[in-house]
C-alpha positions as CSV (number, residue, x, y, z in Angstrom):
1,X,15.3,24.7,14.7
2,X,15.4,25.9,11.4
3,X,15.6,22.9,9.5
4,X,12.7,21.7,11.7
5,X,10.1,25.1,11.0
6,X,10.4,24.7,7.4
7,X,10.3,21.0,7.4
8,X,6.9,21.6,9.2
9,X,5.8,24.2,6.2
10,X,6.4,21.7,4.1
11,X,4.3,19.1,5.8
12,X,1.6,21.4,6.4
13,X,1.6,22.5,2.5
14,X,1.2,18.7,1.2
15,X,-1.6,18.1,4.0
16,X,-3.5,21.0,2.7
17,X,-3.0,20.0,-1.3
18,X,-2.8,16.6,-0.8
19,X,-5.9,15.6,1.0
20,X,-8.5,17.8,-1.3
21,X,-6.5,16.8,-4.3
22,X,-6.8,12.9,-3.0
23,X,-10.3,13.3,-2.5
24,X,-11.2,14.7,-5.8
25,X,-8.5,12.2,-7.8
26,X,-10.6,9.4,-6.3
27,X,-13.7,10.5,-7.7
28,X,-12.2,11.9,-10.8
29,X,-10.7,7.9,-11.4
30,X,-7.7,9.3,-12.2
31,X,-4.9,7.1,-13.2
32,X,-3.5,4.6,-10.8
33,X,0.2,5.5,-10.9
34,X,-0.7,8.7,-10.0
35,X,-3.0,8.3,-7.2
36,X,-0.4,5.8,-5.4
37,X,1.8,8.8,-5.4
38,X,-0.4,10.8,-4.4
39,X,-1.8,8.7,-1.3
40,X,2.2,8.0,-0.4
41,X,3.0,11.4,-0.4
42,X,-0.6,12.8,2.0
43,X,0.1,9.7,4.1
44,X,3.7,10.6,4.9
45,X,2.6,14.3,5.5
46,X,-0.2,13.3,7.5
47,X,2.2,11.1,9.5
48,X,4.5,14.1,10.3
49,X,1.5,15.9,12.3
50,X,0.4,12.4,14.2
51,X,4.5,12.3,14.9
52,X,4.3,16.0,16.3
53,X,0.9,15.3,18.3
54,X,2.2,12.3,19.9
55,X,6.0,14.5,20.4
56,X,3.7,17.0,22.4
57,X,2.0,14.4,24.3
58,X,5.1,12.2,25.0
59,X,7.2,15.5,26.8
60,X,3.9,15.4,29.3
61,X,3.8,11.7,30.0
62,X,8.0,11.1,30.2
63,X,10.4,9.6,28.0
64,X,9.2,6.2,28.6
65,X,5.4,6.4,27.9
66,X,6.3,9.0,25.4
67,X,8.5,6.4,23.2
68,X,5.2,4.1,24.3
69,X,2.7,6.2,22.5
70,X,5.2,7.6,19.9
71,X,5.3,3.7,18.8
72,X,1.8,3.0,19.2
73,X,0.5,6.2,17.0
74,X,3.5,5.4,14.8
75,X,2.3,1.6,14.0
76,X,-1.3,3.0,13.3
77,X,-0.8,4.0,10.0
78,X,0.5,0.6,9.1
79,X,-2.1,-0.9,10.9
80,X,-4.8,0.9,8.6
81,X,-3.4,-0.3,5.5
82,X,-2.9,-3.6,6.6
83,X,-6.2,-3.8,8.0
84,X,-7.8,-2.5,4.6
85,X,-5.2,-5.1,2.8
86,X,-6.5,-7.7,4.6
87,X,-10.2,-7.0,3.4
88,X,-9.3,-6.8,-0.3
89,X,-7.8,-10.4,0.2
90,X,-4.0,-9.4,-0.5
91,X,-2.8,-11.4,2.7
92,X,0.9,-11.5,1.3
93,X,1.3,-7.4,1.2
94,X,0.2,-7.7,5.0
95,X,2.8,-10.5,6.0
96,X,5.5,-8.6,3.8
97,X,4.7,-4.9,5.5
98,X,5.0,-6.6,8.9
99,X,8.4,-7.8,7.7
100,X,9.1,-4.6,6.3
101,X,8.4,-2.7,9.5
102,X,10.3,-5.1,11.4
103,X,13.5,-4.3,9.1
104,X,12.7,-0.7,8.5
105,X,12.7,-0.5,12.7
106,X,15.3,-2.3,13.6
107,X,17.9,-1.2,11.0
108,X,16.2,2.1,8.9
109,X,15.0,4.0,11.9
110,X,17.0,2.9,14.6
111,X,20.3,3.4,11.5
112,X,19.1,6.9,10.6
113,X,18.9,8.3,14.8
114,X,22.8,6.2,15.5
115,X,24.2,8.0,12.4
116,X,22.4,11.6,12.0
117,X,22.7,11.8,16.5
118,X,26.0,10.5,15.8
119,X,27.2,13.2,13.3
120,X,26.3,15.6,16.1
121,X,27.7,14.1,19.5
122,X,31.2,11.7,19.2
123,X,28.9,9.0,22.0
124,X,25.4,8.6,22.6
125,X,24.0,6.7,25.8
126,X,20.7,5.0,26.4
127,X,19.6,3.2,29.2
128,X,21.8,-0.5,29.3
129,X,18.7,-2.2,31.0
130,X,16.3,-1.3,28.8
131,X,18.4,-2.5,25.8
132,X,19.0,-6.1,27.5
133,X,15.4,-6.5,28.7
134,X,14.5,-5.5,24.5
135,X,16.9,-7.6,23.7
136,X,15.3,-11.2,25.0
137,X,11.8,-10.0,23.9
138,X,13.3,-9.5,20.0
139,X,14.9,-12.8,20.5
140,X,11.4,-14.0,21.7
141,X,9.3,-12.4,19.7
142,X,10.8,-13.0,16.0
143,X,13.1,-16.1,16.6
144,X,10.8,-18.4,18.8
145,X,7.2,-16.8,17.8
146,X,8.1,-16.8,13.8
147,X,10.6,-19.3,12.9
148,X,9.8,-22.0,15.3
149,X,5.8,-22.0,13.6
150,X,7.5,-22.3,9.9
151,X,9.4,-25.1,11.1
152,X,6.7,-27.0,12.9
153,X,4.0,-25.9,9.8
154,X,5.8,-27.5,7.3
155,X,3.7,-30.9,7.3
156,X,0.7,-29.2,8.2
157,X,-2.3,-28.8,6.4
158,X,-4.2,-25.4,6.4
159,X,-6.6,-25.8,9.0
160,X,-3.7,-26.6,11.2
161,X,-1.3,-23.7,10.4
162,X,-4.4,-21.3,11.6
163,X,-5.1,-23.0,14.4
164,X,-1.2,-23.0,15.3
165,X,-1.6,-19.0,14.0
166,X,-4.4,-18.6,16.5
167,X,-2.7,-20.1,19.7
168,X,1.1,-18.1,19.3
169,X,-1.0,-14.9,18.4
170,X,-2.7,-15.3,21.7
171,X,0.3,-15.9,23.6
172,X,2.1,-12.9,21.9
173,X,-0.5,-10.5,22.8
174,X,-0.4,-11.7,26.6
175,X,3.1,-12.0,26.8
176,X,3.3,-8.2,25.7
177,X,0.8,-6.8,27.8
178,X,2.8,-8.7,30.7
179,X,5.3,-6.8,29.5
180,X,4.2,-3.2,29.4
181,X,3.0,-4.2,33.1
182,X,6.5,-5.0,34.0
183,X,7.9,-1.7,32.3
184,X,5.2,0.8,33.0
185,X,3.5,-0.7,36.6
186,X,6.1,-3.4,38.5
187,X,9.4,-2.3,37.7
188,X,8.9,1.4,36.6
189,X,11.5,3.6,37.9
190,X,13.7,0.3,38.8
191,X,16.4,0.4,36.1
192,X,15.8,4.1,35.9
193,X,19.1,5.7,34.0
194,X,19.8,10.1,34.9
195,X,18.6,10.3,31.0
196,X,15.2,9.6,31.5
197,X,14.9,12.9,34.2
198,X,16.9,15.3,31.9
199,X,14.5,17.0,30.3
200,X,11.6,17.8,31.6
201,X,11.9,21.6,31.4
202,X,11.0,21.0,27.9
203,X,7.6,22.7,26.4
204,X,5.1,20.8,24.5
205,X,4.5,22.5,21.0
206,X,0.8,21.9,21.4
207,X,-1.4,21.6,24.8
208,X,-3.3,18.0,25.4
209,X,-6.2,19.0,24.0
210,X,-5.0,20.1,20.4
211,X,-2.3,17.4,20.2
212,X,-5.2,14.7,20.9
213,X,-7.9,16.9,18.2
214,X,-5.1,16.8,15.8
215,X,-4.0,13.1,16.2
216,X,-8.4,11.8,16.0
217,X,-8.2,14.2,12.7
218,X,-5.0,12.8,11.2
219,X,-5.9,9.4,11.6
220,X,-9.1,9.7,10.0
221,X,-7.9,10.9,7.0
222,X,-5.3,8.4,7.3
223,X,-7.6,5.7,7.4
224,X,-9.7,7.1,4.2
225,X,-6.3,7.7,1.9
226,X,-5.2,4.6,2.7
227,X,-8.6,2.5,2.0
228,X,-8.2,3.9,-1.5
229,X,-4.5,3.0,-1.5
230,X,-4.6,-0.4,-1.2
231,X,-6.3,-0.7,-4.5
232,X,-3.2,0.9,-6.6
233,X,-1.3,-1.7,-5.5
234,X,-2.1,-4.2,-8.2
235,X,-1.8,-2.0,-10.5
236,X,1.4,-0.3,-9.7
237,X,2.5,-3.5,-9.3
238,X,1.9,-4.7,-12.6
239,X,3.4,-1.5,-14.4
240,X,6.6,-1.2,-12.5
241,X,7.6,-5.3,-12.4
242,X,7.4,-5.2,-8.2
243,X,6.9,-8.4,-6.2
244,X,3.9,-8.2,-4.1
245,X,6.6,-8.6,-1.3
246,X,8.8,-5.7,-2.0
247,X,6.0,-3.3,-2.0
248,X,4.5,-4.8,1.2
249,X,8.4,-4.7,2.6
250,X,9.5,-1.5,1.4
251,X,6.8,1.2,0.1
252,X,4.0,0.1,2.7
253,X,6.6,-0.5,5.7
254,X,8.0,3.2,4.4
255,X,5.2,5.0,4.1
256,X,3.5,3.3,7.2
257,X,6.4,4.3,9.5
258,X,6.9,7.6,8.3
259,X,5.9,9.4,11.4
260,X,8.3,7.1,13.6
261,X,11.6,7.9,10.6
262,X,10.9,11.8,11.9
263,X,10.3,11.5,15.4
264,X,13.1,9.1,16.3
265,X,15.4,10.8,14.4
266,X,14.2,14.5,16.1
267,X,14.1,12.7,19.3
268,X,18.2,11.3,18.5
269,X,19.3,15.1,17.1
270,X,18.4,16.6,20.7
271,X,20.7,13.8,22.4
272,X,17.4,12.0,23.6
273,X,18.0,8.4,22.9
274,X,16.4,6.6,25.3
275,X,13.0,7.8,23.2
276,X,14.9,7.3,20.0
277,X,15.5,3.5,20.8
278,X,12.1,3.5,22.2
279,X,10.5,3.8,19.2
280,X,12.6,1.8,17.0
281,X,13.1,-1.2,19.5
282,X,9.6,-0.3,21.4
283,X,7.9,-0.1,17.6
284,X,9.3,-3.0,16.4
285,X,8.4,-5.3,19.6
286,X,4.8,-4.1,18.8
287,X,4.5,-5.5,15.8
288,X,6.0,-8.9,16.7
289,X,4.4,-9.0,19.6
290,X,0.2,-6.5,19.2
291,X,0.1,-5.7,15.9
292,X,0.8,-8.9,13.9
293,X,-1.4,-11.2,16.1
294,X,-4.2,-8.8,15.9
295,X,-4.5,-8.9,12.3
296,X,-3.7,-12.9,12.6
297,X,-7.7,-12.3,14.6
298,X,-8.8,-10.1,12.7
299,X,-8.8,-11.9,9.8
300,X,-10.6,-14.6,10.9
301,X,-13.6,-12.2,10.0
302,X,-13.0,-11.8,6.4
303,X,-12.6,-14.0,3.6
304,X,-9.1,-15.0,3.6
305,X,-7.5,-15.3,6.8
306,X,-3.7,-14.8,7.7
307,X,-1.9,-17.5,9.2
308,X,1.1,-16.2,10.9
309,X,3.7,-17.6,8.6
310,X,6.4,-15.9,6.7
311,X,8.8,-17.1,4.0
312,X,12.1,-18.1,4.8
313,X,14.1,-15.1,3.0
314,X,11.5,-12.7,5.4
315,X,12.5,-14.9,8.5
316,X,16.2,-15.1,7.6
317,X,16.4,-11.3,7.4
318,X,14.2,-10.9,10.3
319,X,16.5,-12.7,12.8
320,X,19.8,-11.5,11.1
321,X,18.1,-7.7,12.1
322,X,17.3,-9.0,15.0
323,X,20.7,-10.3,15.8
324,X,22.6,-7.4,14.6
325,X,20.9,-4.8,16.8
326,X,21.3,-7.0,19.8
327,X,25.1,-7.3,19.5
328,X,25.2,-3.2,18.4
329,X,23.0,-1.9,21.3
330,X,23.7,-4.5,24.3
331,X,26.4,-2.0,25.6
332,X,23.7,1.1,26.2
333,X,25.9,3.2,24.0
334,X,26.1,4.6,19.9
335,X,27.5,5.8,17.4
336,X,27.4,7.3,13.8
337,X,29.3,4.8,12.6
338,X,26.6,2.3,14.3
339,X,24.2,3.7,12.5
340,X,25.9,3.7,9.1
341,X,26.4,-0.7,9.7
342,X,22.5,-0.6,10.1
343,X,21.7,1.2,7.0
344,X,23.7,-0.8,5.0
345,X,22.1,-3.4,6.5
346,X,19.2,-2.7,5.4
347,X,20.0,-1.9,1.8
348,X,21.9,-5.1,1.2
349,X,18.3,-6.9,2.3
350,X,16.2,-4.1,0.2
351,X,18.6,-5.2,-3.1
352,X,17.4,-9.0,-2.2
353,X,14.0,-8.3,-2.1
354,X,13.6,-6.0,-4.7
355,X,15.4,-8.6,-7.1
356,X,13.5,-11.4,-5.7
């Protein structure tokens, strides 16, 4: 509880400086090394209260719409930046951040609540069903809808690969909204495990109303840091030697699922991991499967659109993330040591991508 008040201090301090100070460093054209600090750090901060407004709301609606709208609110930062990447043209950062979130997800997020819940309780159990019925839609959704289009692309010309962009987005989005309506209307309550009903004696730390204020405000300034951010990244680029995919991987993916880092790994600390693998499993499946395809369309309004079509290191680690958390979570039960094989994971692919 401790840990958690100060944490929130700190938060609340680099909101309060870093937003002003943002503000005024963007006028004042100060340099560009500095400001992409700066954005990083009042993004992540901001992040922390979206993570805490959605916390608040997610104890109201249940663990499963909570983990629901702990994803969605979490994938909205990324969803910002990638929608302001896509207007400056840098189409590559996009494609990499989606990859990035994927990873970050599946082995970061979902690594850092097996090993820190871990450290505190010997075994850790989440609802079997749910982990099976995530497990065929991450098979689906990064296997079949992004390597199969690589491999069928590959003799394509450019008008083609959108057009083949175009017609799996639209299948994505429907197949996901199917999904929420099997999970959330159909089948709710069906594979219902005693963790979902354990806690609802649990208080909110702030009422509807503020935790819905707080979230509007938070992703407004979101949205202007992030505008502003997008324009370092050449720059920063340039001075530090980075690939335009390890920043899209690693700092945007970071920075852009900041808020889900804290919450699942709060949610994993109080023994909650049905929410915990919510939000990385439920996060990651809304990228693959919303997110990605809506900036596929969206992007058919600016000047340079996306086709959905990743390079085969991305695709290779993709699937071998994919893989790995199937085999780890299939059983409905974790551990820290779990956790640990996901982080490394993840390093081992951030060393490739960084030296790429």
């Amino acid at each position: 509880m401790e840990v958690t008040l100060v944490t929130n201090k700190i938060f609340m301090l680099m909101t309060f400086i870093g937003v002003p100070v943002s503000v005024i460093g963007t006028f004042m054209n100060w340099p560009s090394i500095l400001l992409f600090i700066l954005y990083c750090l009042t993004i992540i901060a901001l992040s922390s209260y979206m993570g805490r407004a959605t916390e608040s709301l997610a104890i109201v609606a249940g663990p499963r719409i909570g983990g629901l709208l702990n994803a969605t609110f979490g994938n909205a930062v990324e969803l910002i930046i990638s929608l302001f990447s896509l207007k400056a043209g840098l189409v590559g950062v996009v494609l990499a951040s989606l990859t990035g979130s994927v990873l970050g997800n599946l082995l970061l997020v979902a690594g850092l609540s097996f090993f820190v819940g871990g450290l505190k309780f010997k075994r850790q159990k989440f609802n079997v069903f749910d982990a099976r019925h995530n497990s065929g839609l991450l098979m689906f959704a990064i296997i079949v809808a992004f390597v199969i289009p690589e491999v069928f692309s590959m003799h394509m010309n450019d008008p083609k690969k959108l057009t083949l962009s175009i017609g799996i987005s639209i299948t994505l989005i429907v197949l996901y909204l199917a999904a929420l309506l099997f999970k959330l209307v159909t089948h709710r309550g069906v594979y219902q495990s005693d963790a979902l009903s354990e806690h609802h004696d649990e208080e909110p730390e702030w009422g509807i109303g503020r935790a819905v204020f707080v979230l509007l405000i938070a992703t407004l300034a979101v949205a202007y840091i992030s505008e502003h951010l997008v324009h370092t990244f050449e720059f920063v680029a340039e001075s530090f030697g980075w690939s335009e995919l390890f920043i899209g991987i690693i700092i945007v993916a970071i920075v852009g699922n900041a808020a889900e880092h804290a919450s699942a790994v709060m949610m994993a600390m109080k023994n909650k991991m049905d929410v915990a693998v919510e939000i990385a499993i439920g996060s990651t499946l809304q990228i693959a499967m919303f997110v990605a395809p809506v900036l596929v369309l969206v992007s058919l309004l600016f000047e340079k659109s996306m086709p959905l079509l990743f390079t085969w290191q991305e695709l290779i680690a993709m699937a071998s993330s994919v893989l790995l958390m199937v085999v780890i979570s299939n059983d409905g039960e974790t551990n820290w040591f779990e956790g640990l094989t996901l982080i490394a994971a993840y390093i081992i692919m951030g060393i490739g991508f960084y030296l790429l």
